[in-house]
N, C-alpha and C positions, 0 to 999 in steps of 0.2 A: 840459080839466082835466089829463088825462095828459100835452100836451106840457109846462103849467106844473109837473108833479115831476120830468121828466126834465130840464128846463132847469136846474133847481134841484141836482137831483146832480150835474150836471157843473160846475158853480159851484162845489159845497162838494169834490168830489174837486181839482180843479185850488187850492183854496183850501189843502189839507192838503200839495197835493205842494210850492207857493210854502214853508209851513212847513217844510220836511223838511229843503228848500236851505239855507233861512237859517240852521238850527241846524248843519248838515253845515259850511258855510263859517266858521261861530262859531269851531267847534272846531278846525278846520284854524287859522285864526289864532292861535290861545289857545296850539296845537300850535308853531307857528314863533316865537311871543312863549319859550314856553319853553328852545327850542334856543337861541336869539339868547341868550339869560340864559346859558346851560349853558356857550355856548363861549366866552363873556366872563370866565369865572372864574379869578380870578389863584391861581397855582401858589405857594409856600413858596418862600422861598429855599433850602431843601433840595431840595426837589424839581425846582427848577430847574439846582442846583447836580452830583443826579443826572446830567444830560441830557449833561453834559460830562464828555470823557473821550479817551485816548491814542489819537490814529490812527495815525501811523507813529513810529519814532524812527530817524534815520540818523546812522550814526558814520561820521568823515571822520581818519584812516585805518578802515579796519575793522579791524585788531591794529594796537597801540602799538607801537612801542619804548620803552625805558628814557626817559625824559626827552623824551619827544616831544612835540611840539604839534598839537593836532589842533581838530577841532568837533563836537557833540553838537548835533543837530535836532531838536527834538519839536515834532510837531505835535496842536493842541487838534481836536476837533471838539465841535459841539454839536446833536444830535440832537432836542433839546425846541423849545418854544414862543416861546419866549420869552428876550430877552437875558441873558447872568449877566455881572456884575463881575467882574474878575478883576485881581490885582496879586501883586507880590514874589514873580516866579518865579526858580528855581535850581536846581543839584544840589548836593547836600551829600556829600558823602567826602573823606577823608583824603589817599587816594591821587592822585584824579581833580582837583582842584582848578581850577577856573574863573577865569581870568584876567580877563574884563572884569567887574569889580565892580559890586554893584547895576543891570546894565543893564536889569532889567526892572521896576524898583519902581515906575511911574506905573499909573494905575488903565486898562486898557482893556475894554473890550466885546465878546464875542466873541457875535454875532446865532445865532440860531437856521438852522438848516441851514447855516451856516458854517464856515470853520477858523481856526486863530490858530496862528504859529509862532514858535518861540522856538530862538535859533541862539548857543549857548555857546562861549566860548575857553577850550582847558580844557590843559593838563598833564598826563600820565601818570606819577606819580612811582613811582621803583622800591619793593620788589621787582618780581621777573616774577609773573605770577599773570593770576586772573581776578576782576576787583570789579564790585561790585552799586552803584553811586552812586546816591543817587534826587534823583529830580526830584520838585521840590515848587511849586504856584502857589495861591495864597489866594483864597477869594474874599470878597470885602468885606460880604457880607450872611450866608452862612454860613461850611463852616469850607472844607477847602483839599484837593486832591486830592493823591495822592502816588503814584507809580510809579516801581519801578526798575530801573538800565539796565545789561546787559551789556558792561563793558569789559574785552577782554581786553588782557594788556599781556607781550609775548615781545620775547627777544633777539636768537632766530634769525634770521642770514643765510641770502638764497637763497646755493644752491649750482651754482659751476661748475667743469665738467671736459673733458678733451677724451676724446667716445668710441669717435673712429676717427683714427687717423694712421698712416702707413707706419712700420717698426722705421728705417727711414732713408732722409732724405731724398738727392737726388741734384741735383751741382749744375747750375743750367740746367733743369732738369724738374718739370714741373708737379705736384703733386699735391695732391688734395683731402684737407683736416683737418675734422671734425665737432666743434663746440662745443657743449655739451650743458645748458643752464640747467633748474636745476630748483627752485621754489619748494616748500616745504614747510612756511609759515608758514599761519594759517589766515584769514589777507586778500589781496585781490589787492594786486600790483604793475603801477607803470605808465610807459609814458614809458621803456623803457630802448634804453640805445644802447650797442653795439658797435664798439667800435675799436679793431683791429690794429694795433701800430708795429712796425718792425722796422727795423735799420740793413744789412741783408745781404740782403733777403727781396722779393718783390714780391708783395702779396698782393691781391686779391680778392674779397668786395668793399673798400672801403675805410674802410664805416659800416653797422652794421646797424642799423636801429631796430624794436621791434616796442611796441605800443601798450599789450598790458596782457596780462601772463603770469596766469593766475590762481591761487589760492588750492591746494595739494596736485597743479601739474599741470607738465609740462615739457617744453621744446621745444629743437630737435637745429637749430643753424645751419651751414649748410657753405661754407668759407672754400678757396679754391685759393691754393697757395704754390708759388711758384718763387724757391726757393734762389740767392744768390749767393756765400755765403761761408758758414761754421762764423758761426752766431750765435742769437740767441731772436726768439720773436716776443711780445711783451708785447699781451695781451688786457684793455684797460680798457673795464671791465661800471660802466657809473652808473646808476639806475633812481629811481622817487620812492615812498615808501609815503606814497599822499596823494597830495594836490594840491600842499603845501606841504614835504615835509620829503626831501632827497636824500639819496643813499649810493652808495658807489661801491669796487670793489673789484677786484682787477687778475689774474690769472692768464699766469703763465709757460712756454708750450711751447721748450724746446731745440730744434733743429735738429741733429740726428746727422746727419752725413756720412757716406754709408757706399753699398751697393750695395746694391739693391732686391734683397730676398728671394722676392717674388712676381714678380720680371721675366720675362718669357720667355727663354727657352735653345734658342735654334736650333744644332742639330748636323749636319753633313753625315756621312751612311754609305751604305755599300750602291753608290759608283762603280764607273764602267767606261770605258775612255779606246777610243777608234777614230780611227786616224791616215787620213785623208783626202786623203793627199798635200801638200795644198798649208795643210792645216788638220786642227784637230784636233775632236772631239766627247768631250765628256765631259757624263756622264749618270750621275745618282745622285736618290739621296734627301735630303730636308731635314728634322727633327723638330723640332719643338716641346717640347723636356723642362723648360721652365718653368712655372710655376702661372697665368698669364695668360697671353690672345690676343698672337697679334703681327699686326699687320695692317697692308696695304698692305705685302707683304716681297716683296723684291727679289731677285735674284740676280747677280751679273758677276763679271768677272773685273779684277783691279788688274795694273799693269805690273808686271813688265816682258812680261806674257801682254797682247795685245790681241783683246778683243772681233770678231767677223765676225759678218758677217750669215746665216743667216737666226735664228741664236738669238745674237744678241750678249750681251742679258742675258735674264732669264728673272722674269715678274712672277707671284708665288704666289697673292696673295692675301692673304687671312685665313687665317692657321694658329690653331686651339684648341690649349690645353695636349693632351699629349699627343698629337698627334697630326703625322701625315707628309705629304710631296705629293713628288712626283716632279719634276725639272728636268730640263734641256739646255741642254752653253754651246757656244758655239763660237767657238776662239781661235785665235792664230797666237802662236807661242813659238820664242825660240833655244834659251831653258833649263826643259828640263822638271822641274829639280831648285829651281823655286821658282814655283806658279804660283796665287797669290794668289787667294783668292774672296771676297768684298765679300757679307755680307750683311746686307741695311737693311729696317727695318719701323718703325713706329708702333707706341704703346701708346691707350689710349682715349680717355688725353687729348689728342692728337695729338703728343707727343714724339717727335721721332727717335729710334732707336738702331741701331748697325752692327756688326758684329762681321764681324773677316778670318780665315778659315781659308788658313792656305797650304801645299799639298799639294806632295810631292815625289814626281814623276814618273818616273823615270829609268827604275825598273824595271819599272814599272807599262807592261802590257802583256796586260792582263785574269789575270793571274794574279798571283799577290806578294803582297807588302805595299808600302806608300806611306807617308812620315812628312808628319807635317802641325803645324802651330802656329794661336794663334787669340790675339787682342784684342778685347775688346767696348770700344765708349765711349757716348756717348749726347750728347741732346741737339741742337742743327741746327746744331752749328757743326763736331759730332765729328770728327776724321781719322778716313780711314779707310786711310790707308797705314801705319799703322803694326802692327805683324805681329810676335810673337816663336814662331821655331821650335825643335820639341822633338823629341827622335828618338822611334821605338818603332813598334808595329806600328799597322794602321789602328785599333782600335778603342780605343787610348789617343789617337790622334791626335784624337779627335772620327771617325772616320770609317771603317769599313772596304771592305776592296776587293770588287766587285762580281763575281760569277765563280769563276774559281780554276779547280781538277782538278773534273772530273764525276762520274760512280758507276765506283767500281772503277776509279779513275785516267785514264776511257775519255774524257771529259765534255772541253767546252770552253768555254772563258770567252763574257761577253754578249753578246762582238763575235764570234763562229763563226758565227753564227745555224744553221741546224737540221743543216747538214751535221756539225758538229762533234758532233752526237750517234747518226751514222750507227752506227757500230761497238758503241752500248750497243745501238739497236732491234736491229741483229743479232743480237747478242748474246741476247737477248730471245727475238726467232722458234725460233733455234736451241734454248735452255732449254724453251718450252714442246713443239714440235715433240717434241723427246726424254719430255717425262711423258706427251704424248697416246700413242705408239708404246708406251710399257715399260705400258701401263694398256692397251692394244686387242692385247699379245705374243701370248695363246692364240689369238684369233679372226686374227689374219694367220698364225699356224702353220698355223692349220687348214685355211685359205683354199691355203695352199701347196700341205699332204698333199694335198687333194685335186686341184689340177691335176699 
């Protein structure tokens, strides 16, 4: 009898838990019947019309000119559910005015997570200023969106200038000019080219292009010119605001002829002549009193003086402004009253230039004075024999003499070497000699008394 109750419970438990399922799965269905219903439900044509709205707008220039031609982009997006109608899109302004007529009045569809773009031909009519034009697109079931667009519209050219050139140029020699563009409109420019003409000039490069200057920024181009004649260099600037609209504008640099104000100034001072019987030495200084390097400078001598070996000519180097280096020539001469020196260097852009000092020797014989004359030329084609002499003492010459009288007339010039200063050291011993003696008078008196 007890297994018949026990058999009996587990019958009616398992019979309530079958019930528990089925009402549990009821409601899970009844549950997903009602979602299925929920997200079936159609949205207002307002509320759909919501969902859509301005994602990018792009202007093509980004600042007008007066009468310019450009494009206006707006793009739709639709953020909701479900498709909206849309037709008879535009911008309305006065100023702004859109060239291709009714292009957007057929009905289209812009789908949900979508975009739709609409691309206007528009006109910038003057004045300059800044306009709001709006864009406007209907929708066919309710009303129409409207949003408006920033046009600015200036006059402003970029501007060019040159803002590095020498005070004058030199014929045959190189020098670098800096052209300077500076945009100050507040859209970029793009596409511009640079071109140099010149009927006397050879310049470097012969085109510049650079792809897109932008908006408030400006850049420095450097152009090398070698002069052939007094003439200009005509700088034609063309660039595009846009894809579509050119402009182009020209700048005039002169060409002054004239002598470089920052060249180097090599001076010879401070020689000393020693006759060698059969040849001469001559030894001095060379300065640099120009504002710029001379480099790669030279030394020799022009005829009718000739060069000998072991210092025929004499290679400096690199002289700095201001600054000095010591030489040695060594010549063979008939006439010591005209004996030319040659001296040649480089500037940084590799120009020659030479300049003749020609010294008069006659009396020079480590004491005196010497007269001397000087021409500079330049360039790689420069003479360098040509020379005009001027009288006066060495250091109007460009040069003074090395030596002279010693201390108290005693002294001998650069070529004595040390004997010729015999009679000052004596001199010398003798002077102290006599203070030590008149300072130690009591203790040698005493030293006397007592033997």
């Amino acid at each position: 009898m007890k297994k018949y109750y026990i058999l009996l419970s587990i019958f009616l438990i398992m019979l309530m838990a079958a019930g528990a399922q089925a009402a549990t799965s009821t409601s899970g269905s009844t549950s997903t019947s009602s979602n299925t219903v929920s997200s079936s439900t159609t949205l207002t044509a307002d509320q759909a019309l919501s969902s859509v709205y301005v994602s990018s707008v792009t202007l093509d220039p980004q600042t007008f000119y007066p009468y310019e031609q450009g494009t206006i982009t707006v793009t739709l997006s639709n953020s909701g559910t479900q498709s909206v109608a849309l037709t008879s899109a535009t911008i309305i302004d006065s100023n702004i005015v859109v060239q291709n007529n009714n292009p957007y009045s057929t009905l289209v569809y812009i789908g949900p997570g979508n975009t739709l773009t609409y691309t206007f031909l528009v006109i910038a009519k003057p004045p300059v200023g800044t306009y709001f034009p709006m864009f406007t697109v209907a929708s066919r079931d309710a009303g129409s969106i409207r949003y408006p667009i920033q046009v600015d519209v200036d006059s402003t050219d970029i501007q060019a200038a040159i803002s590095q050139k020498p005070d004058n140029f030199a014929i045959s020699t190189l020098n670098t000019v800096n052209l300077t563009l500076i945009n100050p409109r507040a859209g970029d420019i793009s596409n511009v080219i640079i071109r140099p003409e010149s009927d006397g000039a050879t310049i470097s490069p012969a085109q510049y292009f650079l792809k897109t200057l932008s908006a408030g920024s400006s850049t420095s181009i450097p152009f090398a010119i070698t002069p052939n004649q007094q003439s200009n260099v005509t700088f034609h600037i063309s660039y595009q605001n846009g894809l579509k609209n050119p402009h182009a504008q020209d700048l005039i640099l002169p060409l002054n002829i004239g002598q470089d104000k920052t060249a180097a100034a090599p001076i010879i001072n401070n020689i000393a002549l020693v006759n060698q019987g059969t040849s001469y030495q001559l030894t001095g200084d060379v300065s640099n009193a120009g504002i710029t390097d001379a480099n790669a400078m030279i030394l020799s001598v022009n005829p009718p003086a000739q060069g000998v070996e072991p210092y025929s000519n004499y290679a400096i180097g690199s002289l700095a402004a201001n600054d000095f280096s010591s030489f040695t020539l060594d010549f063979t001469t008939t006439d010591l009253s005209s004996v030319p020196i040659l001296i040649q260097w480089k500037d940084a852009y590799g120009n020659t230039f030479s300049r003749v000092n020609t010294l008069d020797l006659r009396s020079f014989s480590g004491t005196g004075t010497a007269r001397s004359g000087s021409s500079v030329s330049s360039g790689s084609s420069a003479s360098a024999g040509t020379t005009s002499q001027a009288g006066g003492n060495a250091q109007a010459g460009g040069f003074a003499a090395r030596g002279g009288g010693g201390i108290f007339g005693l002294g001998g010039g650069r070529s004595g070497g040390l004997s010729s200063f015999y009679p000052v050291i004596a001199g010398a011993i003798i002077i102290i000699a006599g203070i030590v003696l008149w300072k130690k008078r009591k203790w040698i008196t005493a030293k006397i008394k007592k033997q």
